[in-house]
Structures are given as structure tokens and as C-alpha cells.
C-alpha positions as CSV (number, residue, x, y, z in Angstrom):
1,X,105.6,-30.3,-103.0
2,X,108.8,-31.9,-102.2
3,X,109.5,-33.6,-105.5
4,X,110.9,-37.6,-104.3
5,X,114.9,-36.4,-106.1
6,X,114.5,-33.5,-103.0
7,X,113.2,-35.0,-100.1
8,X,115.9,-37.9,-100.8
9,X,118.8,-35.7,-100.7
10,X,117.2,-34.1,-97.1
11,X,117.3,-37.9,-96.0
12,X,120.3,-39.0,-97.7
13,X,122.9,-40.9,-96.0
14,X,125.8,-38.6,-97.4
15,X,126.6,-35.6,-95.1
16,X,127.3,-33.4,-98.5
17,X,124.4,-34.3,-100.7
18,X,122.3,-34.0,-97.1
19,X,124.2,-30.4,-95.8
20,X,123.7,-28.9,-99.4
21,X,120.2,-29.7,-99.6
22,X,119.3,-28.2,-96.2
23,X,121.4,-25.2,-97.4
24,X,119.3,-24.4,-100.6
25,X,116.2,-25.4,-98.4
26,X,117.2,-22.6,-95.9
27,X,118.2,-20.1,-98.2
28,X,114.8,-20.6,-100.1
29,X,112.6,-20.2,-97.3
30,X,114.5,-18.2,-94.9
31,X,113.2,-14.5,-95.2
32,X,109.9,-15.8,-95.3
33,X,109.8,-17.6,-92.5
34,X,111.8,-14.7,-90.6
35,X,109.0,-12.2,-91.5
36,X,106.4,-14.4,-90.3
37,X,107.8,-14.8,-86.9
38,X,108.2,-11.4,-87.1
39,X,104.7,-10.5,-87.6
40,X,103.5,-12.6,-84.6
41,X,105.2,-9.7,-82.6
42,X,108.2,-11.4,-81.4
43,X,110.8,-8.7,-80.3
44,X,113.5,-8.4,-83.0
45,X,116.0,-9.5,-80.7
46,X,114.7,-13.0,-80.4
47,X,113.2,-13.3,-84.5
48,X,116.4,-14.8,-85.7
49,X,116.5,-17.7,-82.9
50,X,113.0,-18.8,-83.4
51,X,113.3,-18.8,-87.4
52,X,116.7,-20.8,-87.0
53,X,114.5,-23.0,-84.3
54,X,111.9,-23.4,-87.2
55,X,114.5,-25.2,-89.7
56,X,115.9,-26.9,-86.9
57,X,112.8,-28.7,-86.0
58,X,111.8,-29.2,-89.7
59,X,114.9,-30.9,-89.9
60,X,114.5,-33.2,-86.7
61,X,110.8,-34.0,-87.9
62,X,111.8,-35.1,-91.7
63,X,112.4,-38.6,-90.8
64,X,108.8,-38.4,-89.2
65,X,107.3,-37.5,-92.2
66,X,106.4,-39.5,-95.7
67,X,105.7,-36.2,-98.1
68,X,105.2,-32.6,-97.8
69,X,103.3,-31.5,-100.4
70,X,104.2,-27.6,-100.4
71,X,107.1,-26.4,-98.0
72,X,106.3,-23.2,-97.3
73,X,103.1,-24.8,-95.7
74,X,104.9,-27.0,-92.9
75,X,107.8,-24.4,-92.7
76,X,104.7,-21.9,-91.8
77,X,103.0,-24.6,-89.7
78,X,105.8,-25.3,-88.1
79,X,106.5,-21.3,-87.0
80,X,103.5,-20.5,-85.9
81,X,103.9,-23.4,-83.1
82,X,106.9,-22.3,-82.7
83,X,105.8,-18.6,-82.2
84,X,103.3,-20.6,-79.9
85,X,105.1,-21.9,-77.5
86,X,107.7,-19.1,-77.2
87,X,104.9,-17.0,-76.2
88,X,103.7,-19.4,-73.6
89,X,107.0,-19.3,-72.0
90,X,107.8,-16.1,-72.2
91,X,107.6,-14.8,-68.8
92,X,108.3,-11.1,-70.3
93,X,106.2,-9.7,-73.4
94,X,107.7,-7.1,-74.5
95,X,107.3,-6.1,-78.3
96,X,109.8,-3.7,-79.7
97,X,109.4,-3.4,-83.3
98,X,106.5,-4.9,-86.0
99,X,107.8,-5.8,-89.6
100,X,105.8,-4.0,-91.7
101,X,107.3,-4.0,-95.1
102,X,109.6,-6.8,-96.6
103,X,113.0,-6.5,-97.1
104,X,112.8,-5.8,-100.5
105,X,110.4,-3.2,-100.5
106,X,112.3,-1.3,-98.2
107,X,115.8,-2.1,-100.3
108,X,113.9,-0.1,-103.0
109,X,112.6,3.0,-100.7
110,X,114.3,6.1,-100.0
111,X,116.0,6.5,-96.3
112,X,113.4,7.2,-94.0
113,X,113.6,10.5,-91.7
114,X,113.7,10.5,-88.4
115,X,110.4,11.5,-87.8
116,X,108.9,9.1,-90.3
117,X,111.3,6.2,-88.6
118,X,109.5,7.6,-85.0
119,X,106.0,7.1,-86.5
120,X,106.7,3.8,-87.4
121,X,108.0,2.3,-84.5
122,X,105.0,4.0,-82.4
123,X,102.6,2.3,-84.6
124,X,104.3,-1.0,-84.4
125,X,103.9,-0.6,-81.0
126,X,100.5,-0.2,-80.7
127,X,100.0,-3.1,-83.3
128,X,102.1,-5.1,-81.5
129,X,100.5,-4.1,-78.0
130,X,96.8,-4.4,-79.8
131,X,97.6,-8.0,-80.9
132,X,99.1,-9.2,-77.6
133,X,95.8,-8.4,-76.3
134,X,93.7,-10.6,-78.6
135,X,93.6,-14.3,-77.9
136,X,96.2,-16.3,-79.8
137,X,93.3,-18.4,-82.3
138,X,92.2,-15.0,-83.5
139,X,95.8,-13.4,-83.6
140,X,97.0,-16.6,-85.4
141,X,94.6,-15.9,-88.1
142,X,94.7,-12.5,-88.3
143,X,98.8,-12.3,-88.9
144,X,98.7,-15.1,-91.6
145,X,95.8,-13.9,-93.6
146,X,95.8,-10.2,-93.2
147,X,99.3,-9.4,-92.6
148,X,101.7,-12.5,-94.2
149,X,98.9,-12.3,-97.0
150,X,97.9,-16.3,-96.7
151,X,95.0,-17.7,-98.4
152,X,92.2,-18.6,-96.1
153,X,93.1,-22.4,-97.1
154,X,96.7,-21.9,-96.1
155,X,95.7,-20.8,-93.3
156,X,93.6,-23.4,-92.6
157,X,96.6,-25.9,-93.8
158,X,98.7,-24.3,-91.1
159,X,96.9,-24.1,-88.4
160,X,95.5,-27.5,-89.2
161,X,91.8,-25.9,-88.9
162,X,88.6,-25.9,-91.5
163,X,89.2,-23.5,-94.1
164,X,85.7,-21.6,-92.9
165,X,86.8,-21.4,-88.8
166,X,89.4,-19.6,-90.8
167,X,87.2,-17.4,-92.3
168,X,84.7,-17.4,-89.2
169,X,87.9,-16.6,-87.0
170,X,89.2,-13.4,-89.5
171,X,85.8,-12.1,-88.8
172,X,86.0,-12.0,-85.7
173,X,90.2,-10.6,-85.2
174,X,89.6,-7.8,-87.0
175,X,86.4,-6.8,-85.4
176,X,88.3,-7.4,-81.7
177,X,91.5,-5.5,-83.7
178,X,89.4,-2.6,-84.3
179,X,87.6,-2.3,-81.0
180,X,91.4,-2.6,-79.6
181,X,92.9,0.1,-82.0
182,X,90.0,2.2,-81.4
183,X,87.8,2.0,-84.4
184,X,84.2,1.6,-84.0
């Protein structure tokens, strides 16, 4: 929840008090709102445009809204329409790389060799190619609760569905996910 002290210094009239708390906003939610987009299987050139489009809209639609009661929620609600509607205008899909681990995690790894770094990217690939196939509800659900790691009722909060079409939904993407990937 935006406590009332935050969301009036997003609102205030003062450019400073207003610039700095956009600033700590952004900083706070940044990566996660990057490796979202990324795991929607936006091509890595165009992940940084549609995460800055994110905070740009969320900071358009504050005066449109009375309370959020958990940011990373309506950040995440926010991205995935994004991610929406960049897909629907996309006239070329092309995926070129899937996040798989967080920046963090791979801060803390050794390198990665060349053949390791190839087996990667291939299976990105196909993951990326497996999930453009499916249809965008069942992708949608599948990238927030089994890759991004959302709770079924965050999920639902995002996508402003019922928390068990959520459930329902995951059923069915990773059934379609394995018939696409090959599993039976």
C-alpha cells in the first residue's frame, strides 16, 4: 500500500518533493518490473522501452487513482497491458533471448562458457517460441505464476480475473506448454 505521506509526495505540487518520489518509486520497482516484461518474451532490445513505458503510464494514471494498496500489483498490472498491447502491434515477433535467472543470481554465478551460454539462448528460444504459440490468457498466467513466481491471487489482482480462472487457466498453460515443448 501506498501509505497517504507517499502517494502525496507522487501528487505534490512541488517539482522536487514530486521528482524524488518518482525517483525512489522507480528505483524500487525497476528490476522487477524489467524481468517481468522480460519474461513475456519481449526481445531484449525493446525490454527497457516498455518497462520505462510502464512507470510512464503509472505516472500519467496517478491522478486517476484514489489508493493503491500494494505497488508492485498495479506496476505488474500495468506491464502486463503493456506487454499486451505491444504484442498486438507488433507486426514482427521475433524473440531473441528469455530471462531466466535474475540479476542477482547471476551476479553471484561463475562466467558461463560458451557452450553453456549456447544452450541457454537455444532454450530460451524454444520457450520463447513455445509461449508465442499459446494464446495470450493462458501465457499471461503461466509467466506470472510459474515463471515471475506470483501467487494465484496476484495474479488474479493483475489481470483483474477470479483468483480460481487463475488457477483453472495454469491448468490448462502448462498442459498446452507441454504438448508445445513436446512432453506428453
Amino acid at each position: 500500500m501506498i501509505a497517504a505521506p507517499r502517494l502525496a509526495e507522487l501528487r505534490s505540487e512541488h517539482a522536487s518533493v514530486r521528482d524524488e518520489a518518482w525517483r525512489v518509486l522507480y528505483d524500487e520497482h525497476f528490476d522487477a518490473i524489467y524481468r517481468l516484461v522480460c519474461r513475456f518474451g519481449v526481445p531484449l532490445a525493446e525490454v527497457e522501452d516498455l518497462t520505462q513505458m510502464v512507470f510512464e503510464r503509472a505516472h500519467r494514471r496517478m491522478s486517476d487513482v484514489d489508493e493503491v494498496r500494494h505497488v508492485g500489483v498495479w506496476l505488474r498490472g500495468i506491464a502486463v497491458r503493456v506487454v499486451a498491447e505491444h504484442r498486438r502491434w507488433q507486426r514482427v515477433r521475433r524473440l531473441r533471448q528469455w530471462l531466466l535467472e535474475s540479476t542477482t543470481e547471476a551476479a553471484l554465478r561463475r562466467e558461463p562458457t560458451p557452450e553453456q551460454m549456447t544452450a541457454a539462448a537455444h532454450t530460451q528460444r524454444r520457450v520463447g517460441a513455445v509461449l508465442d504459440q499459446m494464446s495470450r490468457k493462458l501465457r499471461e498466467v503461466l509467466v506470472l505464476v510459474d515463471i515471475d513466481e506470483c501467487s494465484p491471487d496476484e495474479a488474479a489482482a493483475i489481470l483483474g480475473i477470479p483468483t480460481n480462472t487463475v488457477r483453472s487457466r495454469r491448468r490448462l498453460a502448462r498442459e498446452q506448454f507441454r504438448k508445445l515443448w513436446g512432453i506428453a
